[in-house]
Structure formats: C-alpha cells, structure tokens
N, C-alpha and C positions, 0 to 999 in steps of 0.2 A: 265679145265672149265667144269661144269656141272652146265647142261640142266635140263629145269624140262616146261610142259606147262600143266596148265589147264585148261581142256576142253573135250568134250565129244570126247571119242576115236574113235566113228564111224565117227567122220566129218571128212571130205575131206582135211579142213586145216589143221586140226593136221597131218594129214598122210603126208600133203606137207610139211609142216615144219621140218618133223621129219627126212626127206627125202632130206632134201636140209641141215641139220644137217649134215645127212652122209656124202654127196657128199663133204660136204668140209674137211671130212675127222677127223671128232669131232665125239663121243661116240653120241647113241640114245639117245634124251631128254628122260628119265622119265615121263610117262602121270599121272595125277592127274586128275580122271574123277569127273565130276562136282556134278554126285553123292553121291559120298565118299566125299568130300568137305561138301554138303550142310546137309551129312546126319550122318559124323560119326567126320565133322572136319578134317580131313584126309587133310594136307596142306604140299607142299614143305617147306626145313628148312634152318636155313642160309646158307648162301655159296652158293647158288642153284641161276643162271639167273632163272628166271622166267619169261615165254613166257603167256598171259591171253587169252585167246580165249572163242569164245561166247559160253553161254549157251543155245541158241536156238536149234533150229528140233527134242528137245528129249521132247516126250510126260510125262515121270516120273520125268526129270528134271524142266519141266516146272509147274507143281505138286508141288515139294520140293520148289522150288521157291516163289510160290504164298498160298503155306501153312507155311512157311519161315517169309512172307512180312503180317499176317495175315490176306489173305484173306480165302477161303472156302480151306476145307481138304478134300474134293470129293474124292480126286484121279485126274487122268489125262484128260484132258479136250478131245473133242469127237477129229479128225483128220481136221486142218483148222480151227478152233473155233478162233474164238478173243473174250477173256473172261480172264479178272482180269490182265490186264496191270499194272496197278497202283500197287498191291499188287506184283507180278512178280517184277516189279522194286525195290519193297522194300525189296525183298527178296534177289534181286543180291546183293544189300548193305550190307545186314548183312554177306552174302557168300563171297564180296570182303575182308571187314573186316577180315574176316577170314582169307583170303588166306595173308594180308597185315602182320597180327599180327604173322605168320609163322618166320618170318624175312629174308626173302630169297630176292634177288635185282630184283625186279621188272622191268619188261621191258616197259608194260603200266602200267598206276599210274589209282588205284582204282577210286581216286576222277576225273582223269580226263575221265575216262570211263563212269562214272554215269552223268559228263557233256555233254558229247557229246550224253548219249543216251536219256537224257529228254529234248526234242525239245526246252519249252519254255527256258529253262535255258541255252542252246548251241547259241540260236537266239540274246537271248539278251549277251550274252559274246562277241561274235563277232559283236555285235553292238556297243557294248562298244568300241571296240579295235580298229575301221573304216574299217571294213571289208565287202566289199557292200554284204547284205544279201536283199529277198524281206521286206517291211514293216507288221509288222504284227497287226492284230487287240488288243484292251481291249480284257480278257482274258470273254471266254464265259462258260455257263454250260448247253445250252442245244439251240435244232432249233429255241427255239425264240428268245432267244437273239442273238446267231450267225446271223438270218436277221433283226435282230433291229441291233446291231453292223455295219452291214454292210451299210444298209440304212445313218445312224450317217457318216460313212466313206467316202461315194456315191461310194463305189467300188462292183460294178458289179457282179464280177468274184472273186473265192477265191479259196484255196487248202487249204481242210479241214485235220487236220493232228493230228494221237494221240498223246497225249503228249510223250510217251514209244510206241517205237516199232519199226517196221526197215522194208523192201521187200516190200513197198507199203502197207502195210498189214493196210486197215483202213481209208485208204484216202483219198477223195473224191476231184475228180475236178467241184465245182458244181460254176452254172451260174445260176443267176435271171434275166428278162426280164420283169418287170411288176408282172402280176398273172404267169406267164411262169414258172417255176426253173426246171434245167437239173442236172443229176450228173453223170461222168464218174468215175467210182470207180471198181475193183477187189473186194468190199464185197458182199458178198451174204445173204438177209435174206433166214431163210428154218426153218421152224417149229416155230419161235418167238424168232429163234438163230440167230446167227452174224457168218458169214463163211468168210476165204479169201480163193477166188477161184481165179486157172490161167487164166482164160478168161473174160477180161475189160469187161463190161458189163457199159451200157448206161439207165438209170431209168428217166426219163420224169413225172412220178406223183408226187406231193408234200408230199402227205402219207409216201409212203414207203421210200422216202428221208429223212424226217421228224424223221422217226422212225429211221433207221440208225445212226443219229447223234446224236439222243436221246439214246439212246443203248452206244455207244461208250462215249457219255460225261462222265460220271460216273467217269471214270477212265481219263480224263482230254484231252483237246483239245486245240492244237494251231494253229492257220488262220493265214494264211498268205495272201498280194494279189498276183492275179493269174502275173504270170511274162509270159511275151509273148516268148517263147523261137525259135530260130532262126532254119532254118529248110535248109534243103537240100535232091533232087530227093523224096519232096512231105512227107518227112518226117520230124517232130520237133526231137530234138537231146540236148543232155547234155552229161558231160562228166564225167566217175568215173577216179578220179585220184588219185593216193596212193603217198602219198608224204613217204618218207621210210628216219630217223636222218635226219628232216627238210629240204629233197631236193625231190620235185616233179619228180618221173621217169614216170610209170607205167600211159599208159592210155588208159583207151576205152570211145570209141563212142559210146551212146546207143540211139538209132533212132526208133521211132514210130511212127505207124498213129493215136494215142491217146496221150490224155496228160502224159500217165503211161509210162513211160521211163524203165523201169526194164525189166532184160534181162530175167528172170525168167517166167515173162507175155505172152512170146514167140516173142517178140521185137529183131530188130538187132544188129549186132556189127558192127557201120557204119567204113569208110575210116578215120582214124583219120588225113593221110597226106593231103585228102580232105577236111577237118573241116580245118586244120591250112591254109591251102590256103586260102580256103573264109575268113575267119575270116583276113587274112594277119599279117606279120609276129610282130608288132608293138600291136596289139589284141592279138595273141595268148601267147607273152612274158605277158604280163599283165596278163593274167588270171592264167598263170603259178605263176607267181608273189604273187597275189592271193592267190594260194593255199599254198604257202609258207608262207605268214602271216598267212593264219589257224593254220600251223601246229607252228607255234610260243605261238600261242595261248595254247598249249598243250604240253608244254618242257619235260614233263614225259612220254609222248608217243614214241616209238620206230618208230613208223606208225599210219595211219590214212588216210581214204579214202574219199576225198572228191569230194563230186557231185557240179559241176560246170554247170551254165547255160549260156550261151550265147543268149541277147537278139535278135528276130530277128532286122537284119541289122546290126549286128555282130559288135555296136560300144560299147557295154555296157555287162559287163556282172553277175552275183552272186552266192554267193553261197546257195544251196538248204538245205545242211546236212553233216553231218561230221558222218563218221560212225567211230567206235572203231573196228570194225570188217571187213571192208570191203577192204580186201586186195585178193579178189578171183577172182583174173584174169588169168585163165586158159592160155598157149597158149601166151601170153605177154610176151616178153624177151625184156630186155633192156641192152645191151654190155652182152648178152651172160645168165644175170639171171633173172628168174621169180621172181615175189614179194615176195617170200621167200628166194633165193639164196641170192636177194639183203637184206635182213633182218639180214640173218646169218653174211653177209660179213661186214654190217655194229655193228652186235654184235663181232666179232673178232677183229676190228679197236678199240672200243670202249675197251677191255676187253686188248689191248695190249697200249692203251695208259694211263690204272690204274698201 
C-alpha cells in the first residue's frame, strides 16, 4: 500500500498522519508540498492512496493560490491579512484538478472539498438533503443590502460569514436594535487593511462595522440567522465532530463567553460527558445522527469535521459547517486512536476489502 498526502509539510496534520501511518506499521506516506503542486504540477501518480490536506498557514502558498485563482501577483499577503478569498478558492480548484488528474485513489474527493469549503454551496446541499442547518438570507454584496436583507427577513441578529474561509477568520456576529448595531468579530481593521486577530473584539460603531463588511463582500458573503446556542457554567458551546468512513467518533466541546466558539481564539475545551448529560441521551443520539447524515452528504470523503450546535434548551439542534480539514483534535482518543490512528485503520479495512 503506498501513501502519498498533500499538503504543506510544516503542518502539524501531515506530521500526525504520517505518524499514525507508522505506528500501524505501513511505510512513510510520501508528502507532496502544496508548493510543488501549485507551482511545478508535481502530483502523486497512480497506485498512490492519496491523503488531501489543507493548503492554509503558508504565506507563499496562499500567494500561488490566489495568483493561481487570478487574483493579484503581489507576492504573499502581510501575516493575518484576509485578502482575496474568492481568487484563493479559485486557485485551490485548479490545484485540486491537478492533484485529481495525477490518477492516484483519492481519499477526499476534490469536488467534495470545494463543497464544503464554499459556505453558500455546502448550506444549500445540506438543505437539500433535510439536514437542519440555520436559515440563511438572499444572497447580499455589501452593508446595505445585508440590512435591507435583513429588515425584509425581520431577523434581528445574523452571523456574517465569508463565503471561502475557515478559523473564524471574517465573521462577524452582528446585531441591530433600531439606529444601535453591534459586531463581535476576530477582524481587525489597521491601516484600511482587514486582519484576523486572536482576540474577539466587540465594535459598537456603524462605520467601521460598515466598512468590515464592505471589505469582505467582494469576495462573497453568506448570512445566516443568528442561532441561539445552548450554554453551560455561563458559557455558549458547540461541538467539532469528525465523523471518520461515515461514523461520528471524535468530539470536542468548544465553550465561550463570545459567540466565537474556536479554540484558536483562546476559548475552551468543555466536558463533552457534561454536554451529553444536559442535552440527555435521546438529544445527544440525534445530533450524532446528524452528523452522520452530513457525512452521507459527502461519500468521497474519508473524513470531515463537523460543527454541531445545540440550541439552547438542548431540544433542537444544527449544523453550523462542514470543514474538509478539520480533523485536529489533539489529545482525543477514541478506543485507543486519535483522528488519524482512526483514519489509517479505516484506510487499511478499506484497502483489505478491494
């Protein structure tokens, strides 16, 4: 059996996966850096599983990407920048292409990858399929329409969201009250730039909320409404769960005293045996359930992380986002393996019953 994953060799995943390769006693996957891929075509060839892993945290790759997707040929965008989502995403596609037309047996499927990472197109799949997600707005291009939208809706309360991107990075949880509008958001304006910064920040002017959203439209935006999420010991909570060959294992709790739920933000890693009590055992099979239909949604994915909400009074619950990437649950072992252990075991069942 040979391995092959690409993905930038400095991330932390590659090194797990490559690592939980070992331990089951299988040859080093072969890394294919996103690099060489976007830059020289450089792709595993047939015969090769092929593991996909994201192209984010690298400043050069995210460059090749969004000079790739034609947007600007700058070079690498400043440290934090949120700048040319839309051309990034168009640049992953032509990169997956790539790695697809290699002919090696893919583990996640290109197309299902670029679903799950363009918001409006992953909202409306799983709307299709009756998978309870929030309701989302007509689609908008800029602050005025997002509160004429909203007004049209009579929803209050929204979670401003780019259409491409993932950590929060862009989001805003804004509220209107009359002339009043709030946003609690991780971006930062600074110089007449867009930053995401680790510390949620709260903005109460209409200007510079204004400006934020107008910044970020460009590259496209999907509204959701604001879903009331269920809380415990003073904090609101959702949950990342990796569903790994269509079976929910893997889950954390992620608990804030903001609407920003990411553990990244410096947010915690709540009692998940605590969530399942509240919620009781008839709730918590459901949302498990849940996430199992997502991952039905997705039959070419090996894995897929999904953010579950529980509303509060824990009789209702949705799903917030499906990531392609979000299987980094440090520290989570389920009968013994982390979200990769479980990855590989479930690529060796698979590769022994071809």
């Amino acid at each position: 059996m040979r391995l092959a994953v690409v993905g930038n060799p400095e991330n932390r995943r590659v090194a797990l996966f490559a690592a939980a390769v070992q331990r089951a006693g299988l040859p080093a996957p072969e890394v294919f850096p996103w690099r060489d891929v976007l830059r020289d075509g450089r792709v595993p060839g047939p015969g090769t599983l092929v593991r996909i892993d994201s192209p984010g945290e690298n400043a050069e790759v995210g460059a090749l990407l969004r000079e790739l997707g034609g947007g600007r040929p700058a070079g690498p965008a400043e440290h934090g920048e949120i700048v040319g989502a839309a051309a990034a995403f168009a640049g992953l596609r032509v990169g997956l292409g790539r790695v697809e037309a290699g002919g090696g047996v893919l583990l996640n499927s290109p197309a299902e990858i670029l679903a799950m990472t363009a918001k409006p197109r992953c909202h409306a799949l799983l709307t299709a399929r009756g998978v309870p997600v929030p309701p989302a707005l007509e689609p908008v291009h800029d602050y005025a329409s997002l509160r004429s939208a909203m007004a049209r809706a009579g929803w209050p309360r929204v979670f401003v969201k780019p259409a491409y991107g993932s950590s929060a990075s862009g989001v805003l949880a804004l509220a209107a009250a009359g002339r009043r509008v709030t946003a609690v958001t991780s971006a930062e304006l600074s110089g007449g730039r867009l930053f995401n910064n680790l510390r949620v920040r709260r903005y109460d002017g209409e200007p510079v909320i204004a400006s934020i959203v107008d910044r970020l439209a460009p590259d496209g935006l999907h509204v959701e409404r604001w879903f009331p999420k269920a809380a415990l010991d003073d904090r609101v909570l959702d949950l990342r769960v990796v569903v790994i060959a269509g079976r929910p294992r893997h889950v954390v709790v992620r608990a804030s005293r903001s609407p920003m739920t990411n553990l990244h933000l410096g947010n915690a890693r709540g009692d998940v045996a605590a969530v399942r009590a509240a919620a009781g055992e008839r709730a918590w099979e459901a949302a498990m359930h849940t996430c199992a239909r997502v991952a039905e949604c997705f039959p070419g994915s090996l894995q897929a992380g999904v953010d579950l909400m529980f509303r509060a009074g824990w009789r209702e619950h949705a799903v917030a986002e499906v990531n392609a990437f979000g299987d980094l649950l440090p520290g989570v072992l389920v009968d013994g393996l982390d979200t990769y252990g479980a990855q590989v075991a479930a690529i060796k069942e698979m590769a022994c019953a071809t």
